[in-house]
mmCIF file of the N, C-alpha and C atoms, coordinates in Angstrom:
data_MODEL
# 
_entry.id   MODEL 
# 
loop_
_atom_site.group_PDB 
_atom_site.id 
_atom_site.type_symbol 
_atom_site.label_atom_id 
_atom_site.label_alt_id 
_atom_site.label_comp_id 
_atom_site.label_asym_id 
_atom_site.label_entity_id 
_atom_site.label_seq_id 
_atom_site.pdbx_PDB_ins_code 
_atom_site.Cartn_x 
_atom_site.Cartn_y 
_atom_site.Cartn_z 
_atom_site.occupancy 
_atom_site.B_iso_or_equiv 
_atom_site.pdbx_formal_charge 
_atom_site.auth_seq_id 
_atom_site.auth_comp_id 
_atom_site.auth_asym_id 
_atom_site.auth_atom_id 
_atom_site.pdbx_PDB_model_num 
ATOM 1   N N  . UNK A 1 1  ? -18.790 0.002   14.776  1.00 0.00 ? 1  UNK A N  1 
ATOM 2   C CA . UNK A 1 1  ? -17.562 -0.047  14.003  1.00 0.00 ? 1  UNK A CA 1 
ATOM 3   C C  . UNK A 1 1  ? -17.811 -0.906  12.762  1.00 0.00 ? 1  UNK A C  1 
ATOM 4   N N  . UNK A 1 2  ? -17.375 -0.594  11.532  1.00 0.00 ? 2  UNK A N  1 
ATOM 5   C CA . UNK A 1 2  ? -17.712 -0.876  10.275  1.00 0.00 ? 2  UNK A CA 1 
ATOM 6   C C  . UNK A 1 2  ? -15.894 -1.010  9.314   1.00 0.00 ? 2  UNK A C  1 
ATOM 7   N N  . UNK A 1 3  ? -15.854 -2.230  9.346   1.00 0.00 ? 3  UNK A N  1 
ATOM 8   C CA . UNK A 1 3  ? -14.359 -2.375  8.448   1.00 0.00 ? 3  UNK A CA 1 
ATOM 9   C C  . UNK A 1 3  ? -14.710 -2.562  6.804   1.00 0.00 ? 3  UNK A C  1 
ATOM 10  N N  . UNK A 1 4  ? -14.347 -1.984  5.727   1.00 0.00 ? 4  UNK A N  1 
ATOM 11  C CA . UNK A 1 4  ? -14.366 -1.979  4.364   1.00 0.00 ? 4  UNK A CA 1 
ATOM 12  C C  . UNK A 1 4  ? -12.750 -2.401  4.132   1.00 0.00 ? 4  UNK A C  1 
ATOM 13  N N  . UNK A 1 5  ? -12.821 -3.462  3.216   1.00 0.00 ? 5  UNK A N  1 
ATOM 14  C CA . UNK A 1 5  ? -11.692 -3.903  2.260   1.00 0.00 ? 5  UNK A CA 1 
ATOM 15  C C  . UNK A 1 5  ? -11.412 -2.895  1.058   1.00 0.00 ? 5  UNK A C  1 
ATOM 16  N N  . UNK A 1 6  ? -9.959  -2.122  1.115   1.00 0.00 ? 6  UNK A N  1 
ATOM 17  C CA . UNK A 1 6  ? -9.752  -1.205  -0.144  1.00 0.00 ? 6  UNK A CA 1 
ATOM 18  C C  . UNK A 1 6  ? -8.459  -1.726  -0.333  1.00 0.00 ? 6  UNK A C  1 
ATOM 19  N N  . UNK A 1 7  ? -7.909  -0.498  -1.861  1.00 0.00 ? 7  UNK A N  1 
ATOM 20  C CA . UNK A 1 7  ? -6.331  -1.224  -2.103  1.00 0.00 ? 7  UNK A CA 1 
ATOM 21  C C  . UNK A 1 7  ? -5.846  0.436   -1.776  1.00 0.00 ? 7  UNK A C  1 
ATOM 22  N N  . UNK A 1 8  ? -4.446  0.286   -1.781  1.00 0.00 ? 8  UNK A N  1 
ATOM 23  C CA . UNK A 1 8  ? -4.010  1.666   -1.507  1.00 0.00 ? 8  UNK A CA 1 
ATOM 24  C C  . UNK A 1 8  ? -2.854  1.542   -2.469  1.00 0.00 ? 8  UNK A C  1 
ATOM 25  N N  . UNK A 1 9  ? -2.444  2.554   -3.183  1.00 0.00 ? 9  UNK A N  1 
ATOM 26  C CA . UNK A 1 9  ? -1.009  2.492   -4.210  1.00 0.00 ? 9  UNK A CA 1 
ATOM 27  C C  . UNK A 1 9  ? -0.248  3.486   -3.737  1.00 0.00 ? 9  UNK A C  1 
ATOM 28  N N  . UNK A 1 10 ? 0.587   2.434   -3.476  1.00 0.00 ? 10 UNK A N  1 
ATOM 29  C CA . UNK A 1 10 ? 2.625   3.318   -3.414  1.00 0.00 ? 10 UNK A CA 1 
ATOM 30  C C  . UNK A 1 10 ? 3.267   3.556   -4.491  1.00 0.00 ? 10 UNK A C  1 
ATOM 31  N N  . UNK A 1 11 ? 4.082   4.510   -4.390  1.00 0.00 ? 11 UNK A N  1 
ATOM 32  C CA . UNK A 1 11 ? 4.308   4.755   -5.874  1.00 0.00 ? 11 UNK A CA 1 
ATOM 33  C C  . UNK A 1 11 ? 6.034   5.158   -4.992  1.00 0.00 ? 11 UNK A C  1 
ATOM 34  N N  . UNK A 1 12 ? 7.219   4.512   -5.656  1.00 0.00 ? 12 UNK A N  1 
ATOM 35  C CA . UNK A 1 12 ? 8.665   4.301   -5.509  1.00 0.00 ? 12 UNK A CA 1 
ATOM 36  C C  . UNK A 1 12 ? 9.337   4.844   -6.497  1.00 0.00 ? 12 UNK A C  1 
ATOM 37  N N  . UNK A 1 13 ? 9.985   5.910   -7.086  1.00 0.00 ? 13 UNK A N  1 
ATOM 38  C CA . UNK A 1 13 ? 10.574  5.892   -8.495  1.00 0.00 ? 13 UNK A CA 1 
ATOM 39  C C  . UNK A 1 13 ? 9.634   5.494   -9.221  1.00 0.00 ? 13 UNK A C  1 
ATOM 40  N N  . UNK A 1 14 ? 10.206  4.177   -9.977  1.00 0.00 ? 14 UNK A N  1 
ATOM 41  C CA . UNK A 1 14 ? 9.741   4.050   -11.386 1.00 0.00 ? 14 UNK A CA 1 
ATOM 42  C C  . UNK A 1 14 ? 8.657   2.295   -10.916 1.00 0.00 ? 14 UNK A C  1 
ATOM 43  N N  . UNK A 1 15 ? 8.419   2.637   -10.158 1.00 0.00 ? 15 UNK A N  1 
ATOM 44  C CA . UNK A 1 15 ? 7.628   1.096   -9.009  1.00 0.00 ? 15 UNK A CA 1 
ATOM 45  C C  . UNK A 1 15 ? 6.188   2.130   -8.283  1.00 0.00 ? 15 UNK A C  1 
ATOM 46  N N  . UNK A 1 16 ? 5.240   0.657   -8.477  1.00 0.00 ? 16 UNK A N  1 
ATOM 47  C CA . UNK A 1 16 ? 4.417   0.889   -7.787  1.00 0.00 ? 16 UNK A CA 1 
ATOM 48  C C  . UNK A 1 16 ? 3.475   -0.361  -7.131  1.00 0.00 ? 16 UNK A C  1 
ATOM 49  N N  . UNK A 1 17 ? 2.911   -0.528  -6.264  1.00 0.00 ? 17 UNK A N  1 
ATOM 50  C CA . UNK A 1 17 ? 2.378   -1.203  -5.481  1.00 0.00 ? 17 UNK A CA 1 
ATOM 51  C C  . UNK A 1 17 ? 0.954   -0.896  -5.452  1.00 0.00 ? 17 UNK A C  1 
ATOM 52  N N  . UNK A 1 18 ? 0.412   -1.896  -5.285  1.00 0.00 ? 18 UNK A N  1 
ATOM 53  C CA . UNK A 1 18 ? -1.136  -1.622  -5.031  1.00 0.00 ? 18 UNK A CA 1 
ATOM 54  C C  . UNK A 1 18 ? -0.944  -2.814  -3.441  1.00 0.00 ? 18 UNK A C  1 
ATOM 55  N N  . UNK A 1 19 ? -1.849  -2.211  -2.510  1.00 0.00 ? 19 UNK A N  1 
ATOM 56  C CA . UNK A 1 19 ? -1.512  -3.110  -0.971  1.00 0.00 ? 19 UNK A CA 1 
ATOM 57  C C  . UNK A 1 19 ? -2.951  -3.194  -1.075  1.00 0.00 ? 19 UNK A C  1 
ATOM 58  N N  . UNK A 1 20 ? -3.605  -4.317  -0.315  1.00 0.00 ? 20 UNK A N  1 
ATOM 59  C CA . UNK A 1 20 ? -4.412  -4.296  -0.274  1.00 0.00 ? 20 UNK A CA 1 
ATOM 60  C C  . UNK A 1 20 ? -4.638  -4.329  1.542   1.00 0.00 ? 20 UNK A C  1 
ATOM 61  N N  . UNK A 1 21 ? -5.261  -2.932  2.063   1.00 0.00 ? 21 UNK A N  1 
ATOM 62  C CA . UNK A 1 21 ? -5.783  -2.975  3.733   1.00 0.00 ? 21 UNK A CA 1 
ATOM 63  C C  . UNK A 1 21 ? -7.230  -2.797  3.555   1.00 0.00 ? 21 UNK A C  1 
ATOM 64  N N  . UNK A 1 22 ? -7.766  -2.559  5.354   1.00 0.00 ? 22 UNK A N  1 
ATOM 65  C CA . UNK A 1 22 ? -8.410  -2.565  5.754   1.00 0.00 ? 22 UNK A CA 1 
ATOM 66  C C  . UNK A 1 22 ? -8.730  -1.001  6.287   1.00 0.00 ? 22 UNK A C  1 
ATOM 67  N N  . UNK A 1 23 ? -9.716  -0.636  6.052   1.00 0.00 ? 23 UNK A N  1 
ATOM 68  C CA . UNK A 1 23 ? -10.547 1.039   6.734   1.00 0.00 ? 23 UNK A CA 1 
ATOM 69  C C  . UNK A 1 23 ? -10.700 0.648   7.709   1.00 0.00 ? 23 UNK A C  1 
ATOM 70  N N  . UNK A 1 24 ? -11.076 1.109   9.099   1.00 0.00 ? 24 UNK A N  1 
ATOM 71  C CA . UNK A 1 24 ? -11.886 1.078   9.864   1.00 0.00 ? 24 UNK A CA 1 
ATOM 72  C C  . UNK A 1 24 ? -12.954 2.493   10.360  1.00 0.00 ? 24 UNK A C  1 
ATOM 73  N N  . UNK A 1 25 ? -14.060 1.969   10.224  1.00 0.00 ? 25 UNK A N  1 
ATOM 74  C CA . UNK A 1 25 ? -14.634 3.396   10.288  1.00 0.00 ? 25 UNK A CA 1 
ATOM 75  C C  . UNK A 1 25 ? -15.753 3.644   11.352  1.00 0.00 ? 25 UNK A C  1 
ATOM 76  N N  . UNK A 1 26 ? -15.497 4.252   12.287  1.00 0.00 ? 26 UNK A N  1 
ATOM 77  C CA . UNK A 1 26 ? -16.221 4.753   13.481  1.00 0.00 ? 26 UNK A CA 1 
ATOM 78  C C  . UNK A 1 26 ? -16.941 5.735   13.767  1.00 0.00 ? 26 UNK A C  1 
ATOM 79  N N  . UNK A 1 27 ? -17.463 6.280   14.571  1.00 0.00 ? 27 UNK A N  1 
ATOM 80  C CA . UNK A 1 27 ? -18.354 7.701   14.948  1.00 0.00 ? 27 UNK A CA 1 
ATOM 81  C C  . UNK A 1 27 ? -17.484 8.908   15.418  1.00 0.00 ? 27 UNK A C  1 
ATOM 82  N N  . UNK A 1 28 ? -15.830 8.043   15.822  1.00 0.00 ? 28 UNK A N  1 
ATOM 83  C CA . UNK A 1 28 ? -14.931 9.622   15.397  1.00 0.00 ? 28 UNK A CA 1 
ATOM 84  C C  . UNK A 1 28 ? -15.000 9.987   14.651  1.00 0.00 ? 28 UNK A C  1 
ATOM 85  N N  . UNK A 1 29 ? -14.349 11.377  14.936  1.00 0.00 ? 29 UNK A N  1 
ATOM 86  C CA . UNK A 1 29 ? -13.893 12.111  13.992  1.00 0.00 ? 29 UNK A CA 1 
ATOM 87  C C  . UNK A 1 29 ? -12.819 11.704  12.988  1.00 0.00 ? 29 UNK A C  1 
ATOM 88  N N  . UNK A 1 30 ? -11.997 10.948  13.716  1.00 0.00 ? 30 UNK A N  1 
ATOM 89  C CA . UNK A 1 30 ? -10.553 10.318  12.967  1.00 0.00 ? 30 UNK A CA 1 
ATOM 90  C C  . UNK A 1 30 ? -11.148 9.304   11.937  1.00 0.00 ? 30 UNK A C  1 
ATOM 91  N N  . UNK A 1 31 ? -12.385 8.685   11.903  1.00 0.00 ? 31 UNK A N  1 
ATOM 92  C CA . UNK A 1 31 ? -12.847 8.044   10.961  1.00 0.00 ? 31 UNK A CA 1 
ATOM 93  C C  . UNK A 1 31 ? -12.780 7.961   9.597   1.00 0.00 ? 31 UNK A C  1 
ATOM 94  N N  . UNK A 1 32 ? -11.941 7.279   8.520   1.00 0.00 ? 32 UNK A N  1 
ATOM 95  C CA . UNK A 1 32 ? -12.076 5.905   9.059   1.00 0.00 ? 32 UNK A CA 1 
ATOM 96  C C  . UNK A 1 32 ? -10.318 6.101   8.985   1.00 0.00 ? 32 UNK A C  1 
ATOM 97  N N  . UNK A 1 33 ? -9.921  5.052   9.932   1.00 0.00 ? 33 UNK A N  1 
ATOM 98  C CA . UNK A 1 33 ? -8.619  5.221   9.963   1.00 0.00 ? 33 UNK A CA 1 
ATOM 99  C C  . UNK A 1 33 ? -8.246  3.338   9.748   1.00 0.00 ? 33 UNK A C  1 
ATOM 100 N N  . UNK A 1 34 ? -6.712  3.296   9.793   1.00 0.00 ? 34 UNK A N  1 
ATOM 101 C CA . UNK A 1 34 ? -5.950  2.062   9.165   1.00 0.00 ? 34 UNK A CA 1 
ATOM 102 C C  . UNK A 1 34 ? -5.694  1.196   10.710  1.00 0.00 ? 34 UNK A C  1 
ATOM 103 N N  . UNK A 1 35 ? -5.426  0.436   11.072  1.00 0.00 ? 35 UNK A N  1 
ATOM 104 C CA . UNK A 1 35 ? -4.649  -0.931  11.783  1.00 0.00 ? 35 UNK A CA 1 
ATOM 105 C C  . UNK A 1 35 ? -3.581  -0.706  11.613  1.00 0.00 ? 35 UNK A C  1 
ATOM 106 N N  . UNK A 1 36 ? -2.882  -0.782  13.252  1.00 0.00 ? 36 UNK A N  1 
ATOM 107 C CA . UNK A 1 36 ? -1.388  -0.555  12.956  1.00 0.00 ? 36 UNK A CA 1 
ATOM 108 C C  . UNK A 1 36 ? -0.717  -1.343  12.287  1.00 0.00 ? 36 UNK A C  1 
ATOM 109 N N  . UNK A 1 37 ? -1.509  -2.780  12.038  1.00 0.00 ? 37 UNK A N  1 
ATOM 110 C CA . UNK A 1 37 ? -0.879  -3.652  11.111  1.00 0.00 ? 37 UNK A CA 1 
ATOM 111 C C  . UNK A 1 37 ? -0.767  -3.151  9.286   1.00 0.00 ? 37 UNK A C  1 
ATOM 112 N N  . UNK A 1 38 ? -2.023  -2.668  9.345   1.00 0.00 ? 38 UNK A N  1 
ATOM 113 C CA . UNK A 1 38 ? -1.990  -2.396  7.752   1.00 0.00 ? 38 UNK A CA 1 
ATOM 114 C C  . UNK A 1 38 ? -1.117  -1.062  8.052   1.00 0.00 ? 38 UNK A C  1 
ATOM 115 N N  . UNK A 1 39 ? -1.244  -0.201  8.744   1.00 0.00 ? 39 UNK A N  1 
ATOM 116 C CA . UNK A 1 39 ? 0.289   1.111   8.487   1.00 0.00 ? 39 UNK A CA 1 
ATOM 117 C C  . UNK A 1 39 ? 1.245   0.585   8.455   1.00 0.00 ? 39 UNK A C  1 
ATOM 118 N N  . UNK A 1 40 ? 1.509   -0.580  9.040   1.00 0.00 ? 40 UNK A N  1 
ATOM 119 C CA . UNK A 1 40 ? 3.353   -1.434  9.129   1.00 0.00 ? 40 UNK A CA 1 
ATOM 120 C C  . UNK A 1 40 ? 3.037   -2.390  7.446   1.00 0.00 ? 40 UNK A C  1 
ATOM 121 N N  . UNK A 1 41 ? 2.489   -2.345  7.136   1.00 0.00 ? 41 UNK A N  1 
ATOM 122 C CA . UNK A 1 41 ? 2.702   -2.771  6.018   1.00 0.00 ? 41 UNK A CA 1 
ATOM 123 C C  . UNK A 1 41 ? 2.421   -2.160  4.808   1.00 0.00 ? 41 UNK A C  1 
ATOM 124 N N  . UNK A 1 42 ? 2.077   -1.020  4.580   1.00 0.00 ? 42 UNK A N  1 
ATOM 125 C CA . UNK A 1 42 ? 2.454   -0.077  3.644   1.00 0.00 ? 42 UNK A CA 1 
ATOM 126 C C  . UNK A 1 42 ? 3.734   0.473   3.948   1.00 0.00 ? 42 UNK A C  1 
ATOM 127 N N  . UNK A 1 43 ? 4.212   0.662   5.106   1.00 0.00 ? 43 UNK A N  1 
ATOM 128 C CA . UNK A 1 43 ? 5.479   0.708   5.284   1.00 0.00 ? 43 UNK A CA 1 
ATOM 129 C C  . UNK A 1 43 ? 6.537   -0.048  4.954   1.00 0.00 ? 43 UNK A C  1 
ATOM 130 N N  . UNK A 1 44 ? 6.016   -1.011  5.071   1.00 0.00 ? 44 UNK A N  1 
ATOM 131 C CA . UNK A 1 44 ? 6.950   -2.305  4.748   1.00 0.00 ? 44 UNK A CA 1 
ATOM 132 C C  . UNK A 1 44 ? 7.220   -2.149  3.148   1.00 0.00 ? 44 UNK A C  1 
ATOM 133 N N  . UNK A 1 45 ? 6.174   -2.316  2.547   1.00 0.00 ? 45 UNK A N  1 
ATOM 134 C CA . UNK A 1 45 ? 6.190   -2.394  1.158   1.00 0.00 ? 45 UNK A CA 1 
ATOM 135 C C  . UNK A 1 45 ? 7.190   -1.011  0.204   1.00 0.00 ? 45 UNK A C  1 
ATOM 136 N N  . UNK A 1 46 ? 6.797   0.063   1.047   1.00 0.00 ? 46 UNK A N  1 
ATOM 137 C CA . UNK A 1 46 ? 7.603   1.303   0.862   1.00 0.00 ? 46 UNK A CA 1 
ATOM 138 C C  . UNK A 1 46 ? 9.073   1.072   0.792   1.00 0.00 ? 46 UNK A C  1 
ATOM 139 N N  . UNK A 1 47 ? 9.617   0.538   2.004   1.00 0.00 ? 47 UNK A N  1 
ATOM 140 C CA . UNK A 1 47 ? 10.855  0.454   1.995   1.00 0.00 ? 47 UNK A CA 1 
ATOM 141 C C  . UNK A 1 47 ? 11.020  -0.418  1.287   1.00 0.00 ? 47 UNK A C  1 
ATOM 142 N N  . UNK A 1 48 ? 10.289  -1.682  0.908   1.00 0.00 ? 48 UNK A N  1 
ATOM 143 C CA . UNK A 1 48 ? 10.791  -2.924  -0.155  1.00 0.00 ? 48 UNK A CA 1 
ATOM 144 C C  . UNK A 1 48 ? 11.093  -2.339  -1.519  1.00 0.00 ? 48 UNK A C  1 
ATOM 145 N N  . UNK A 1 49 ? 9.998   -1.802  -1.676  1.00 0.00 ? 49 UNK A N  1 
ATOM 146 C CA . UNK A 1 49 ? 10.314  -0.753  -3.111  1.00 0.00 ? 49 UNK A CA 1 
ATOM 147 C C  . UNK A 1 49 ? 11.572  -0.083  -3.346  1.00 0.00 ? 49 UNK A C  1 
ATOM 148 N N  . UNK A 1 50 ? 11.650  0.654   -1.973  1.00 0.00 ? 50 UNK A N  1 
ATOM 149 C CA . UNK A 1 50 ? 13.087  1.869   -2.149  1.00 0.00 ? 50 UNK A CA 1 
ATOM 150 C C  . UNK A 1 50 ? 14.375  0.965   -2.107  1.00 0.00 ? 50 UNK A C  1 
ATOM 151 N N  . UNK A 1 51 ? 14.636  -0.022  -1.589  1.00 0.00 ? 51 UNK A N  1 
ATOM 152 C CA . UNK A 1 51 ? 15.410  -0.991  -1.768  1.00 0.00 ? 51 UNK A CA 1 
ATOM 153 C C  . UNK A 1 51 ? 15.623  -1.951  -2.751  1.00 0.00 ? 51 UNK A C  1 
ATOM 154 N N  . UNK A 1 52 ? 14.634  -1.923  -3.287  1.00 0.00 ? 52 UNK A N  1 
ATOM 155 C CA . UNK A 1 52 ? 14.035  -2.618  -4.923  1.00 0.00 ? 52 UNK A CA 1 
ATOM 156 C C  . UNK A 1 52 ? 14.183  -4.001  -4.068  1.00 0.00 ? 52 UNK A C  1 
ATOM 157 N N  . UNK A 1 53 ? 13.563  -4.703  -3.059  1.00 0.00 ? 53 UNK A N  1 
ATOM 158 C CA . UNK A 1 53 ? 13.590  -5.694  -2.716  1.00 0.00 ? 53 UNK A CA 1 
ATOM 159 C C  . UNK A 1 53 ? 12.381  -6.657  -3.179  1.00 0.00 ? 53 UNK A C  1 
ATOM 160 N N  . UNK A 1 54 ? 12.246  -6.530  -4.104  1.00 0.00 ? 54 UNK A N  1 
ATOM 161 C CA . UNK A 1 54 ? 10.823  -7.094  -4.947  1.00 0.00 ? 54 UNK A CA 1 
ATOM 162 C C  . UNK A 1 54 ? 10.100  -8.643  -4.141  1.00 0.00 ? 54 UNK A C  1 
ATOM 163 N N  . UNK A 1 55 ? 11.206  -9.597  -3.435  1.00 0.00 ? 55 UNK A N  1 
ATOM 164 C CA . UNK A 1 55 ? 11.019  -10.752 -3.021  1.00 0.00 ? 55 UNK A CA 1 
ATOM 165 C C  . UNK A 1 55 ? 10.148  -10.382 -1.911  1.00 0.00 ? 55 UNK A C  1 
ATOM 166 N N  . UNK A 1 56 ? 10.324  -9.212  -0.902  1.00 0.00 ? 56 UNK A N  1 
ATOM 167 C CA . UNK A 1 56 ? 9.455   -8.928  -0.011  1.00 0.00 ? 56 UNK A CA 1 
ATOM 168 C C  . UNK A 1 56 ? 8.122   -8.323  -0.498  1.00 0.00 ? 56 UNK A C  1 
ATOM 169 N N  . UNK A 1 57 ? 8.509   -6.968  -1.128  1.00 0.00 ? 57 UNK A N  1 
ATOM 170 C CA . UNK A 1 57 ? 7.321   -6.287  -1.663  1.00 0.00 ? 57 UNK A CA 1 
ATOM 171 C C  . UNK A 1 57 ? 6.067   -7.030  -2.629  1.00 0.00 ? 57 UNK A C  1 
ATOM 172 N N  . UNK A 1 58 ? 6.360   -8.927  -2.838  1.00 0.00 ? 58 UNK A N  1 
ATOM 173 C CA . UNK A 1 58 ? 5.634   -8.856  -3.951  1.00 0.00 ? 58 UNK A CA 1 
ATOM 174 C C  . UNK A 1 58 ? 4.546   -9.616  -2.650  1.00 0.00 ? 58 UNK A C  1 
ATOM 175 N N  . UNK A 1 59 ? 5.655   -10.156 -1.859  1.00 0.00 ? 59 UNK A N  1 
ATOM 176 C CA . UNK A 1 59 ? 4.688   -11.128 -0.457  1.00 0.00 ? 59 UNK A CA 1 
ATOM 177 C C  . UNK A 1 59 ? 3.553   -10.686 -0.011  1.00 0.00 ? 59 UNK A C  1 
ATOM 178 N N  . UNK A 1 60 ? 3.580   -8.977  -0.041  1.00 0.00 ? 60 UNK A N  1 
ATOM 179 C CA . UNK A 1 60 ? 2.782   -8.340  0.633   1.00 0.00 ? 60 UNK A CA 1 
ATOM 180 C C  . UNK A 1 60 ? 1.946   -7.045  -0.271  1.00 0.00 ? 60 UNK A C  1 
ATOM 181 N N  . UNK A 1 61 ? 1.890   -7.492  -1.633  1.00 0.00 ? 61 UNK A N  1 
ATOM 182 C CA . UNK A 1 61 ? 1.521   -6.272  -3.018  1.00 0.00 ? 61 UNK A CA 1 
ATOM 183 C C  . UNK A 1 61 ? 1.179   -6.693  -3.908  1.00 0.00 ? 61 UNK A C  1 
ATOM 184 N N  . UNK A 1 62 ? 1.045   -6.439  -5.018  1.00 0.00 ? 62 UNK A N  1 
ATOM 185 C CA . UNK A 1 62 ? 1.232   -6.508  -6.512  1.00 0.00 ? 62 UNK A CA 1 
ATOM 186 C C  . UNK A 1 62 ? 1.999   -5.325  -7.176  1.00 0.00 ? 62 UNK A C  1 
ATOM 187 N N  . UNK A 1 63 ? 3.370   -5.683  -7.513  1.00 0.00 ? 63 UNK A N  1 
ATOM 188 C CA . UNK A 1 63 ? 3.875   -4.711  -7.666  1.00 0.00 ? 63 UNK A CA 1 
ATOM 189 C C  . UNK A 1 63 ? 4.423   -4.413  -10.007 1.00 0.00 ? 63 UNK A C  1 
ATOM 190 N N  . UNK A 1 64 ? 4.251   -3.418  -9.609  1.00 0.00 ? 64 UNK A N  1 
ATOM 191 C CA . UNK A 1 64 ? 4.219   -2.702  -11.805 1.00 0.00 ? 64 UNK A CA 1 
ATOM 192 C C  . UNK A 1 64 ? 5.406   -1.782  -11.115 1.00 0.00 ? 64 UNK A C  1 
ATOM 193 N N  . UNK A 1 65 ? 6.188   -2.366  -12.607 1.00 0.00 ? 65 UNK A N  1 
ATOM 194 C CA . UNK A 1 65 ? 7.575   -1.216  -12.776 1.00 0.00 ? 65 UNK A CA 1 
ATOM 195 C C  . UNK A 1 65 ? 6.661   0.030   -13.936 1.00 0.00 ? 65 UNK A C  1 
ATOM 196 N N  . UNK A 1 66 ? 6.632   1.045   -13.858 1.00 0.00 ? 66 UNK A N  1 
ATOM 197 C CA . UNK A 1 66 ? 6.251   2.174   -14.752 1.00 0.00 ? 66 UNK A CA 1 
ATOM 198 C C  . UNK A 1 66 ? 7.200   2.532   -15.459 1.00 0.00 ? 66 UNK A C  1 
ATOM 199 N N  . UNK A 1 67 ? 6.640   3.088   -16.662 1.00 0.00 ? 67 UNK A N  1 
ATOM 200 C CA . UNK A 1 67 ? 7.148   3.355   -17.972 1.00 0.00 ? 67 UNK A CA 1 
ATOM 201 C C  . UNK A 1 67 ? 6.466   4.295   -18.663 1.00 0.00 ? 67 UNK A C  1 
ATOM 202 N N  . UNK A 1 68 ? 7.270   5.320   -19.004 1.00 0.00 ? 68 UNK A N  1 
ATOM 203 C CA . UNK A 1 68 ? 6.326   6.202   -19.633 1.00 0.00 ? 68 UNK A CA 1 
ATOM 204 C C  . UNK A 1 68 ? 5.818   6.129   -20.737 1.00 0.00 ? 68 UNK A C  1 
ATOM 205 N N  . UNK A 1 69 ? 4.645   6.769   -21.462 1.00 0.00 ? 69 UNK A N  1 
ATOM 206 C CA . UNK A 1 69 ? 4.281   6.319   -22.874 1.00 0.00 ? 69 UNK A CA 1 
ATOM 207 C C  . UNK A 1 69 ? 5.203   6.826   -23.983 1.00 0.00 ? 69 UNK A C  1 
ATOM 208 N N  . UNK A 1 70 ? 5.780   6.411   -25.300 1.00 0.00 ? 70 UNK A N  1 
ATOM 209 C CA . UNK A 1 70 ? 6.393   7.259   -26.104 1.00 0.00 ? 70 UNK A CA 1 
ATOM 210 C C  . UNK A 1 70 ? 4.984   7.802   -27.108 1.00 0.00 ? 70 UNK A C  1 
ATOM 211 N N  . UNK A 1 71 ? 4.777   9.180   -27.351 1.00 0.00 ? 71 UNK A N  1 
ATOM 212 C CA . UNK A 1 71 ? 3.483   9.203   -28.033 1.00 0.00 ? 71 UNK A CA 1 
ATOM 213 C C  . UNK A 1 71 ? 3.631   10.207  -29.132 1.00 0.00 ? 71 UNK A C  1 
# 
């Protein structure tokens, strides 16, 4: 078993998150898959977003409001 550090981005409306989990990657097939901790916390962050609860989502993210370019 082999764990790699990545970021993963949520994207909310006009919000987005970068989370930072953990892979885990094995000789399954399901390889590499997440920690139920890191799935409960892209979750988490999801709903912080959709709630615009920024005080939670920032605990557990780095979170960018998006804007489109005028060009």
């Amino acid at each position: 078993m082999t764990k790699k550090q990545t970021t993963r981005l949520i994207r909310q409306d006009e919000y987005a998150a970068e989370v930072e989990i953990e892979l885990i990657y094995t000789d399954d097939d399901w390889s590499p898959y997440l920690s139920v901790e890191d799935a409960a916390k892209l979750d988490e962050v999801r709903e912080a977003l959709r709630q615009k609860d920024f005080a939670t989502a920032t605990k557990l993210a780095r979170v960018y409001k998006l804007s489109p370019l005028a060009v």
